[in-house]
C-alpha positions as CSV (number, residue, x, y, z in Angstrom):
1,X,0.0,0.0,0.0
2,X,1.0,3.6,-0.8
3,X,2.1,6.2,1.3
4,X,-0.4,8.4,0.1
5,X,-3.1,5.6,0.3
6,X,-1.8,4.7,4.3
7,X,-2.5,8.6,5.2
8,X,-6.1,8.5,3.4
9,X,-6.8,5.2,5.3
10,X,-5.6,7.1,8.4
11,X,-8.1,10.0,8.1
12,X,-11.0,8.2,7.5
13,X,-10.2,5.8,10.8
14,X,-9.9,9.3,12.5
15,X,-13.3,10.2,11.5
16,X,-14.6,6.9,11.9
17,X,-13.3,6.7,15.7
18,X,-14.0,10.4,16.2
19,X,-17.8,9.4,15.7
20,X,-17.5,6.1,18.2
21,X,-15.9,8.2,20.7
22,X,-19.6,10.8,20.2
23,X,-21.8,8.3,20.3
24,X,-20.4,6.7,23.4
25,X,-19.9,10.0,25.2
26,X,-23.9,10.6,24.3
27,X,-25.1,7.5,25.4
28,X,-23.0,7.4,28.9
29,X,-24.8,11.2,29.3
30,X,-28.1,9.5,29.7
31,X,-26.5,7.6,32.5
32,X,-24.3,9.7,34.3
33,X,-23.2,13.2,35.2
34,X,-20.2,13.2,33.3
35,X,-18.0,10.9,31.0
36,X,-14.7,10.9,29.0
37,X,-13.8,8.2,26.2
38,X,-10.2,8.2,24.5
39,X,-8.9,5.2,21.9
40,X,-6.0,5.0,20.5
41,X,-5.6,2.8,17.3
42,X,-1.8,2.0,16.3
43,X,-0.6,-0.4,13.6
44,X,2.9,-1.5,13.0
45,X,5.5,-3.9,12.0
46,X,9.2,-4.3,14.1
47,X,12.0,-6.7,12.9
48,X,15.1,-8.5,14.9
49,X,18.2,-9.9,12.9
50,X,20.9,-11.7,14.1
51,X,23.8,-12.4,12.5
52,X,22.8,-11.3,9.7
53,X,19.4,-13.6,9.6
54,X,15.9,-12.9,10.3
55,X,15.1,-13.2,13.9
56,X,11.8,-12.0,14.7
57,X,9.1,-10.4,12.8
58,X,6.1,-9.2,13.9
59,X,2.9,-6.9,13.0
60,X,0.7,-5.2,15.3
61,X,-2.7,-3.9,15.0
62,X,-4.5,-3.1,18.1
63,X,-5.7,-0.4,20.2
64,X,-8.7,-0.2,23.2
65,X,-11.7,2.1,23.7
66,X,-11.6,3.8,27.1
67,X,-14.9,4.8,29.2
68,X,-14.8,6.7,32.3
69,X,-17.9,7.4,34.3
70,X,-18.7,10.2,36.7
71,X,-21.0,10.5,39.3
72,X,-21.7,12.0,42.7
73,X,-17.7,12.6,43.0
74,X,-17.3,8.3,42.3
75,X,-15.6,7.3,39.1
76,X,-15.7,4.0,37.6
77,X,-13.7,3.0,34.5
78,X,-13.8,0.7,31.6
79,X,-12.1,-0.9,28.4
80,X,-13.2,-2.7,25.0
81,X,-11.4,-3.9,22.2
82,X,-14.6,-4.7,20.5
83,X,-15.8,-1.4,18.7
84,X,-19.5,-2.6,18.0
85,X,-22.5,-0.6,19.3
86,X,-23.6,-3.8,21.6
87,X,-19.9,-4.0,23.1
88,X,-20.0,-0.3,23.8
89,X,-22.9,-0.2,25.6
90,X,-21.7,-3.3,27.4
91,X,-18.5,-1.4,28.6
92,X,-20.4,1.4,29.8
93,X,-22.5,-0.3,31.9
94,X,-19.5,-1.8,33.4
95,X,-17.9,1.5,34.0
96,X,-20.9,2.4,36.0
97,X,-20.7,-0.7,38.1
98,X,-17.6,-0.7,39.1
99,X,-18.2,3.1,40.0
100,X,-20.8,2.4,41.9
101,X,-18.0,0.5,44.5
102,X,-15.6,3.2,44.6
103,X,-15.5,5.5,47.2
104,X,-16.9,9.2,46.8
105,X,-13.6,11.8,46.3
106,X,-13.8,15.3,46.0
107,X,-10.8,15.7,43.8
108,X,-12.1,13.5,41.1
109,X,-13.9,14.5,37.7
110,X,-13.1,16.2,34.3
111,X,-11.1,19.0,34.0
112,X,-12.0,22.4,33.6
113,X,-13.9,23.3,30.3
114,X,-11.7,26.7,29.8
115,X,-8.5,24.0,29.6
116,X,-10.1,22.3,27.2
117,X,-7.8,21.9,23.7
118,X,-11.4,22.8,21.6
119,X,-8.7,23.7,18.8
120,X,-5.3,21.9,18.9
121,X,-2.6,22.8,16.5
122,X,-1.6,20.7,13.7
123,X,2.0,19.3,15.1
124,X,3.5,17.5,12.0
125,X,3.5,14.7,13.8
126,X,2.2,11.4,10.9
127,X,5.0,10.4,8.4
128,X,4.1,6.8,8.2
129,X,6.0,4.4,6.1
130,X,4.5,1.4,4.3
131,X,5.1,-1.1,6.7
132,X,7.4,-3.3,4.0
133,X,9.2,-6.3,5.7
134,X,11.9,-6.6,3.4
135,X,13.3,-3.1,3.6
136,X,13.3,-3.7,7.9
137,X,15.1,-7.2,7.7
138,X,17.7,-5.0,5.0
139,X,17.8,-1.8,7.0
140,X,18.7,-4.5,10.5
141,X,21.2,-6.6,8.8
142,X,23.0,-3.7,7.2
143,X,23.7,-2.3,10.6
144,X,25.1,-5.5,12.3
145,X,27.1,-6.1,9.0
146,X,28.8,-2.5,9.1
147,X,29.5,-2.9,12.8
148,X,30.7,-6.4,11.8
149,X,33.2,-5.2,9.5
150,X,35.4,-3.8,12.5
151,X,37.8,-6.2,13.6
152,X,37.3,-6.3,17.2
153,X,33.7,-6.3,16.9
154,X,33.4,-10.7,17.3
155,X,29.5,-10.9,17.1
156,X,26.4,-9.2,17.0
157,X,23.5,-9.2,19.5
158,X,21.0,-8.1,17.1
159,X,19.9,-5.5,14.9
160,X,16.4,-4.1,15.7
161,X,13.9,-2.0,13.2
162,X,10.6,-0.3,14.3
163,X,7.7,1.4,12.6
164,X,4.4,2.0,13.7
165,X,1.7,4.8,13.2
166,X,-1.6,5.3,14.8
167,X,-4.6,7.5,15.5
168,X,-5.7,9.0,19.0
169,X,-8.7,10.3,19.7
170,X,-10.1,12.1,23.1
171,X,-13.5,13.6,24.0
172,X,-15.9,14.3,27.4
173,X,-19.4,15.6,27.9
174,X,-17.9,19.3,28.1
175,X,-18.0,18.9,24.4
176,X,-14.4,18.6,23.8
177,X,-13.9,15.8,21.0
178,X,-10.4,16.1,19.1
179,X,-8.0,13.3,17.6
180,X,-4.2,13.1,15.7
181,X,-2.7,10.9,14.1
182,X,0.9,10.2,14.8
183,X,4.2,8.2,14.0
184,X,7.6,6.9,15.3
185,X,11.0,4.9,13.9
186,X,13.8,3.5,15.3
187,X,16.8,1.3,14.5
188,X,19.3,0.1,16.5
189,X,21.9,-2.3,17.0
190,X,24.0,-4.1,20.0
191,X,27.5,-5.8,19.4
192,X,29.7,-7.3,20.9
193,X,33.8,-7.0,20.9
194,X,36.8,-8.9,22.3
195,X,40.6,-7.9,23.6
196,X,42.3,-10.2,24.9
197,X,39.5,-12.3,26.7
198,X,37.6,-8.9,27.5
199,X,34.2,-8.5,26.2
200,X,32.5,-5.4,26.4
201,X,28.6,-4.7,24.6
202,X,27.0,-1.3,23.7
203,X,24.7,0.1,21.5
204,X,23.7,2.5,18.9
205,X,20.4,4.1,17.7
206,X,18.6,6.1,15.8
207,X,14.6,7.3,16.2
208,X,12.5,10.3,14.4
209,X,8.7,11.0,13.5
210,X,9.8,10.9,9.7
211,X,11.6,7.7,8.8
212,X,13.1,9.5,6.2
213,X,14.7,11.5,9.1
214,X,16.3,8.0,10.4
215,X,20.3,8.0,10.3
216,X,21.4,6.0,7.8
217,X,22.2,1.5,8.6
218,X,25.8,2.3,7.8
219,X,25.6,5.2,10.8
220,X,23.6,3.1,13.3
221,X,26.3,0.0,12.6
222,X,29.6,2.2,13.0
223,X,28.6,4.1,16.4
224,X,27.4,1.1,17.8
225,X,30.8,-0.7,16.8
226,X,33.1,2.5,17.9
227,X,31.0,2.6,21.2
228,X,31.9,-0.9,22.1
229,X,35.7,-1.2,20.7
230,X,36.1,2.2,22.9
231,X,35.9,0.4,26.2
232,X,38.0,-2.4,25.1
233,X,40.9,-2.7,27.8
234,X,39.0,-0.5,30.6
235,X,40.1,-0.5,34.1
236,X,39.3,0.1,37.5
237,X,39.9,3.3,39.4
238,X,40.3,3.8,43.2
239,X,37.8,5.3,45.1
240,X,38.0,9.2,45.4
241,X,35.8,12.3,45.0
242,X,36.1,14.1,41.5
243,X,33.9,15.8,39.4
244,X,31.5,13.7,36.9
245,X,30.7,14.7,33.2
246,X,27.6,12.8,31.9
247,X,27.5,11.9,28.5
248,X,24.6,13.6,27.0
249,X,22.4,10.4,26.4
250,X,23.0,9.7,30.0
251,X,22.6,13.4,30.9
252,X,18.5,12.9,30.2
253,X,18.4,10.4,33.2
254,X,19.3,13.2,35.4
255,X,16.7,14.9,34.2
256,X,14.2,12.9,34.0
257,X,14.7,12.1,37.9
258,X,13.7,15.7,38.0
259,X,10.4,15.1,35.8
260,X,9.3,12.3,38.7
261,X,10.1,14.5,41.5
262,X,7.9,17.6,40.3
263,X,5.0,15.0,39.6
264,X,1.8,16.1,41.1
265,X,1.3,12.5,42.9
266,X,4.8,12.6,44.3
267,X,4.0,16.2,45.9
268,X,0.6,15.2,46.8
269,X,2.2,12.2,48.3
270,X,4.4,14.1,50.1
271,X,7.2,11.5,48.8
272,X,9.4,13.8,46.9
273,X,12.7,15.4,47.8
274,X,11.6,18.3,45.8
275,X,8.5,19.3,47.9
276,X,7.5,22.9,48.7
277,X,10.4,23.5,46.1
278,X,8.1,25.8,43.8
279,X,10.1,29.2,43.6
280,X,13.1,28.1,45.0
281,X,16.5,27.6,43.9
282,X,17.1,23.9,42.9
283,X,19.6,24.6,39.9
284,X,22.5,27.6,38.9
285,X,20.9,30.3,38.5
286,X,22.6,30.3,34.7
287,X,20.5,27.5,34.4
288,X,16.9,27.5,32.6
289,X,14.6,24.3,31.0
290,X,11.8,25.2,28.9
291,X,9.1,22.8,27.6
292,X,7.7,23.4,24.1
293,X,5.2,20.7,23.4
294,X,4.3,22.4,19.9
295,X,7.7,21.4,18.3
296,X,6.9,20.5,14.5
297,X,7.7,16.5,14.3
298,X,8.8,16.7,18.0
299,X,9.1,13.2,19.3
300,X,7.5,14.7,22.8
301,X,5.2,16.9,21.0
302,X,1.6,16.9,21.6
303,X,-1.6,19.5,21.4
304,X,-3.1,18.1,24.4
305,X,-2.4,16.0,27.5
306,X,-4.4,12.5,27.8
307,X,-7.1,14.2,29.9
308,X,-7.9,16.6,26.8
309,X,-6.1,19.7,28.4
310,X,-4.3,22.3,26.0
311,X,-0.5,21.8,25.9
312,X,1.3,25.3,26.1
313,X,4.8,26.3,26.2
314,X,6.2,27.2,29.6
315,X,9.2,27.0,32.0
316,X,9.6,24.9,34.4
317,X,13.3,26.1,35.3
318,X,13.6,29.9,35.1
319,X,17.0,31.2,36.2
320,X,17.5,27.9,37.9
321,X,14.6,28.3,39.9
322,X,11.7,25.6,40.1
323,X,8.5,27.4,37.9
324,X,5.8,24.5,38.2
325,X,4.7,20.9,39.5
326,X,3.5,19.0,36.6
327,X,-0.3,18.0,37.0
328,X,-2.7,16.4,35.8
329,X,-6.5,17.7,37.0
330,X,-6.6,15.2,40.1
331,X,-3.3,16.3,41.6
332,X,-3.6,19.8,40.9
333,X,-7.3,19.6,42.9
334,X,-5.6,18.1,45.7
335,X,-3.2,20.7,45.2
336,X,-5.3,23.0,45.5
337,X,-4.0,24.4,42.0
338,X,-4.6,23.7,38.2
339,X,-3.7,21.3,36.1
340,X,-0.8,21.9,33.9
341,X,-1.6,19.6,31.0
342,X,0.9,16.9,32.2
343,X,-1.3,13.9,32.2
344,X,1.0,11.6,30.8
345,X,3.7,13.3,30.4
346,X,6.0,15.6,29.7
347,X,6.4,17.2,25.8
348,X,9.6,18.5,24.5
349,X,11.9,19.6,27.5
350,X,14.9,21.9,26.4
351,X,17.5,22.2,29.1
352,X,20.0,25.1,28.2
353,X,23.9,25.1,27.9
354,X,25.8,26.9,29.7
355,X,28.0,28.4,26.7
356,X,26.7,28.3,22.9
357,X,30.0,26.9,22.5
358,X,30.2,24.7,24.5
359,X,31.3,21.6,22.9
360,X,32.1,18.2,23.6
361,X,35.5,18.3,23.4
362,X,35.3,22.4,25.5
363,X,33.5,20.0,28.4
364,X,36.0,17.9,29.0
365,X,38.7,20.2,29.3
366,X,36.3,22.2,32.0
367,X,36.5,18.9,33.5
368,X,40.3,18.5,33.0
369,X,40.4,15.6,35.5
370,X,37.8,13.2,36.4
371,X,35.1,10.8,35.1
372,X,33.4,10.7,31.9
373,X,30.4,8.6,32.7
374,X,28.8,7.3,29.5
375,X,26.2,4.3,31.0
376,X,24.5,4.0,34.0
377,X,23.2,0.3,35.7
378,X,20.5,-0.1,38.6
379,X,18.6,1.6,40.3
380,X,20.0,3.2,42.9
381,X,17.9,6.4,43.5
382,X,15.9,7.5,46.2
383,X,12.8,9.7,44.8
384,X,12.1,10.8,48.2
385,X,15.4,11.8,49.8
386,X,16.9,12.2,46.7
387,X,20.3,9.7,47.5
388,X,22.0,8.8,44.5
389,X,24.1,5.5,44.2
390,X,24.4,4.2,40.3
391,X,26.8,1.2,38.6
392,X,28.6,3.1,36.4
393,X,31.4,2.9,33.4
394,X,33.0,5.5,30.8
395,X,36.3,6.9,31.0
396,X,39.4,8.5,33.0
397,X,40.1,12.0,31.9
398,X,43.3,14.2,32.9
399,X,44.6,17.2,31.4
400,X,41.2,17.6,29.5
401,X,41.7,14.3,27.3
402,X,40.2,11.1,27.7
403,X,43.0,8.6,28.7
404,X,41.1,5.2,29.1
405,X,37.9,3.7,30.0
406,X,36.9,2.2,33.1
407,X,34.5,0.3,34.3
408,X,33.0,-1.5,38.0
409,X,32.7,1.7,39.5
410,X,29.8,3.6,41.6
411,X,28.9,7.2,41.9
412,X,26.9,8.2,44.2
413,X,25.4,12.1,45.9
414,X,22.0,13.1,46.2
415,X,20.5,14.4,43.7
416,X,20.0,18.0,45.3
417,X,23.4,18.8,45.8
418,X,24.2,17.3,42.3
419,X,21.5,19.7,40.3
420,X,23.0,22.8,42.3
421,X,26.6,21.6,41.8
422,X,26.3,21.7,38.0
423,X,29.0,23.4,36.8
424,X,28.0,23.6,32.5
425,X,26.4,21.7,30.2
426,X,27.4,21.6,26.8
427,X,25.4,22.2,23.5
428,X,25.9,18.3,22.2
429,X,22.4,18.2,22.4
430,X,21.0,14.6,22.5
431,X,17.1,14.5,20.9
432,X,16.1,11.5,20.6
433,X,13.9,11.7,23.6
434,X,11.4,14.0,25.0
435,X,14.3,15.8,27.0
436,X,16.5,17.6,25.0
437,X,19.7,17.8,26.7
438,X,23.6,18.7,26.4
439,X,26.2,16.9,28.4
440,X,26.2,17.6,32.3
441,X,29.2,18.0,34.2
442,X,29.0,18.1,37.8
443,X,31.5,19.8,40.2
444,X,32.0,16.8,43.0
445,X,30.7,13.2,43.1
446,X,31.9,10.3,45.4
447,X,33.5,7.0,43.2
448,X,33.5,3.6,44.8
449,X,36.5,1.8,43.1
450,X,38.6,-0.9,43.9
């Protein structure tokens, strides 16, 4: 099937679900006081090779009609696969049961209709592909055979190509009914190499809206074979105190501990090492992260939040002081605030540099001597004291230069000392996520060695 064909299919399914999601919202009126129903419809193919060989193939079709009641401040909720009238009716009814066994809440209910997204802009967010089998396995296999083409690189643990596209479409009894159609692509591949009985495995990737936008096989295969080769012959350090640069891929985690700690339900909980923080100083004050959800093709890009609330551009670090808690309408009731459109998740975080120029290469010589830490193993943080103790590897720097890798260490702080001890980040921007960040360097961090 054509492209073209693919996005005219898509349209029509938009329409068609747009009118399911109406017609259950009307008949859930006659029942209750008030009622949202989202679906989302997504269709896809991903491929595994190893070796060079066909692996895995598989298609997916699939998606579920959501139904949630409201009534008398209970809530009752509700799924179906089966799109016909009967089954919809079905899954009503059984929202309404099950709400009739919940307990009354206050906070509970729809969102306000003034936060409503009644006109969301157009993101740029569909570029399916045609779902074609053949071009996966080719575009897999040609990324383990480049990385296989390196010397040291003894095997391959898989190439791995991803393509899906679907429709989503949201609308309650405040008369808010909207839907998008999106898309997302990856390829990646994991290898293996060997020195001298030494194995080390890493990892290389590539993801975008437009699968035109993908790197090329050949790119994917090199990175993930210069990656792994890199840490050939890595050693262990002693234990010591010196300051940490995060790579920029690992550089998002940092961040993203951030994102859990200014959730609504981790304030409302009270289990955040971040609470009360709003208007206080929590990074430099150089330091600023702005979200833009309305990025064209953004991978975190969206025109509203799952609970049909307008996305809008905002900061939630302004001169490195906390702007927001990110909430959806429940925590931001119990809040005693309003919702931010964050229900489920966040869109298109920026985190600025320190220096326009502030390269790579300009980081590690502001870090002259220490750790280059360039992946990260367990799960060693504390959401609500905010203590910090990873498995880590990467490399020994001095003089500004990266003099080998090492590995079987642990770094550990707590992650409040850490986001005011940033000392730059660098404009090596890493945007393959929904957090668009440099790499992180970090004026004092406790190793575990030998």
């Amino acid at each position: 099937m054509s492209i073209e064909q693919i996005k005219k299919d898509a349209i029509k399914q938009k329409e068609n679900l747009s009118n399911i999601v109406a017609q259950a919202i009307e008949q859930a009126k006659q029942k209750v006081d008030s009622v949202e129903v989202s679906i989302n419809q997504s269709t896809g193919i991903s491929v595994s090779t190893r070796l060079g060989e066909p692996e895995n193939v598989e298609f997916n079709s699939d998606g579920a009609l959501a139904i949630t009641v409201f009534q008398d401040q209970r809530k009752g909720s509700a799924s179906t696969n089966d799109l016909s009238p009967q089954a919809i009716s079905q899954t009503i009814d059984k929202a309404i049961n099950i709400m009739q066994y919940t307990s009354p809440d206050p906070y509970s209910g729809l969102g306000d209709v003034d936060q409503m997204a009644f006109n969301p802009p157009d993101l740029d967010l569909f570029y399916p592909s045609d779902l074609n089998v053949d071009n996966a396995i080719e575009q897999a296999k040609q990324a383990e055979q480049t990385a296989l083409t390196y010397p040291k690189i003894k095997s391959s643990d898989g190439g791995y190509f991803s393509s899906r596209y679907g429709v989503f479409v949201y609308g309650n009894s405040l008369g808010m009914l909207q839907g998008y159609c999106a898309s997302s692509h990856s390829l990646s591949c994991t290898v293996i190499a060997e020195q001298e009985g030494q194995m080390e495995r890493n990892y290389a990737y590539t993801s975008s809206r437009d699968i035109n936008e993908l790197k090329s096989s050949a790119w994917v295969g090199r990175q993930a074979a210069e990656k792994t080769i890199a840490h050939l012959g890595a050693k262990q350090i002693a234990t010591m105190q010196v300051p940490v640069l995060f790579s920029a891929d690992v550089s998002v985690g940092l961040i993203r501990h951030l994102v859990g700690a200014i959730s609504g339900g981790a304030i409302y909980r009270k289990s955040s090492f971040l609470l009360d923080s709003i208007g206080k100083q929590v990074f430099p004050s150089w330091m600023t992260i702005f979200e833009n959800p309305h990025i064209l093709k953004g991978v975190g890009s969206s025109p509203f939040d799952s609970e049909g609330t307008k996305t809008v551009k905002r900061n939630i670090i302004e001169q490195g002081i906390l702007q927001t808690y990110l909430l959806s309408h429940y925590s931001a009731r119990k809040l005693g605030l309003v919702s931010t459109g964050h229900a489920g998740g966040i869109h298109n975080w920026l985190v600025s540099p320190s220096q326009p120029d502030a390269s790579f290469d300009e980081m590690l010589k502001k870090l002259d001597k220490g750790i280059v830490v360039t992946s990260l193993m367990g799960q060693g943080v504390n959401g609500v004291t905010g203590d910090y103790s990873r498995g880590a590897s990467g490399f020994w720097v001095e003089n500004g230069q990266i003099q080998y890798p090492i590995n079987e260490i642990t770094i550990a702080s707590n992650l409040k000392d850490m986001y005011k001890n940033i000392v730059a980040i660098g404009n090596d921007v890493e945007t393959r996520s929904n957090i668009h960040s440099g790499s992180i360097l970090i004026d004092n961090m406790s190793i575990a060695g030998k």
